[in-house]
C-alpha positions in Angstrom: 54.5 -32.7 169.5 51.1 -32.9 168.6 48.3 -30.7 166.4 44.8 -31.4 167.6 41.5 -30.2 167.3 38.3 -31.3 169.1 40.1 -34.0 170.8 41.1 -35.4 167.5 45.4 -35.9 166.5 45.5 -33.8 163.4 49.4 -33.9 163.3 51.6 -36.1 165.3 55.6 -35.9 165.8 59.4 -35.3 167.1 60.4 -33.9 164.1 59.2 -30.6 164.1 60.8 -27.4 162.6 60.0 -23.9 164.3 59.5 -20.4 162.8 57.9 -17.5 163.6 56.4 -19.0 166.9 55.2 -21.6 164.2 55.4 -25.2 164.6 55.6 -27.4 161.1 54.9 -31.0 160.9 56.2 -33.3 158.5 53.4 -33.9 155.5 53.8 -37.7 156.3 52.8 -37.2 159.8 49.6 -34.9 159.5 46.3 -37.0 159.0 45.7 -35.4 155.0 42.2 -37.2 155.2 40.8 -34.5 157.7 42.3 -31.5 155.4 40.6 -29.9 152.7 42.3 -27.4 150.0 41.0 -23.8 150.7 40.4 -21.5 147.9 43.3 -19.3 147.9 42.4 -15.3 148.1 44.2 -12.4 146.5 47.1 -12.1 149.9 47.6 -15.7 149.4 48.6 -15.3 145.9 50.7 -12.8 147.1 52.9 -14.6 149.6 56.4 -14.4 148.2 56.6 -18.7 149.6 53.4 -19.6 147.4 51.2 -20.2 150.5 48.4 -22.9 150.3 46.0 -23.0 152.9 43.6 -25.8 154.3 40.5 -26.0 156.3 40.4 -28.6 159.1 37.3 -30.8 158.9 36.3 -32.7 162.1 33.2 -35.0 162.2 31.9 -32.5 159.4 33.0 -29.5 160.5 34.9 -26.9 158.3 37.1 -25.5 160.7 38.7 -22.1 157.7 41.8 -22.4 157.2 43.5 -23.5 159.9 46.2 -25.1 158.3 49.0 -24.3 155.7 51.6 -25.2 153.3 54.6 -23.2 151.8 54.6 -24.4 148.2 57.7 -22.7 147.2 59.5 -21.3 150.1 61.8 -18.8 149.3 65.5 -19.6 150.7 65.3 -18.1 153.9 61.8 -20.2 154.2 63.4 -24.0 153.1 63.3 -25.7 156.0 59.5 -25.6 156.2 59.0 -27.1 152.8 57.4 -30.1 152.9 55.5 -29.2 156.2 52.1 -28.2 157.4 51.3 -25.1 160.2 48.3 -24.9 162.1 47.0 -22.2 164.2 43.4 -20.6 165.0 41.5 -23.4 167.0 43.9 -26.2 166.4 46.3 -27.0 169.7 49.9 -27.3 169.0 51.2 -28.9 171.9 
């Protein structure tokens, strides 16, 4: 499975972990160079699993937060830690 954007592999492979219609990568497969840390707003801080989210940034860019993180996951959340989500523009495929 892959995560792209513009054309460009964000997040590329066969181990991927669903929930909530979500796909999550492995963090050693998704290309960390085109991720930037977003500023995290007053829901985020509020997400029970210590959400972190990232913007995508392709050939300059910012595409807002279009990628996330569980930082903690709660127990019934455990089997995303580790991994990255994507949604908005980014094609998870």
């Amino acid at each position: 499975m892959k995560a792209k954007l513009k054309d460009r592999v964000i997040a590329e492979s066969d181990d991927i972990v669903e929930e909530g219609g979500y796909a999550y990568f492995p963090s050693a497969q998704v290309r960390v160079e085109l991720l930037e840390k977003a500023e995290k707003t007053a829901s985020d801080l509020e997400c029970p699993h210590g959400v972190q989210f990232y913007h995508v940034v392709i050939d300059g860019v910012r595409h807002e937060r279009a990628a996330w993180r569980y930082e903690a996951p709660r127990p019934s959340m455990r089997h995303t830690a580790g991994r990255f989500g994507f949604w908005g523009e980014v094609e998870v495929g």
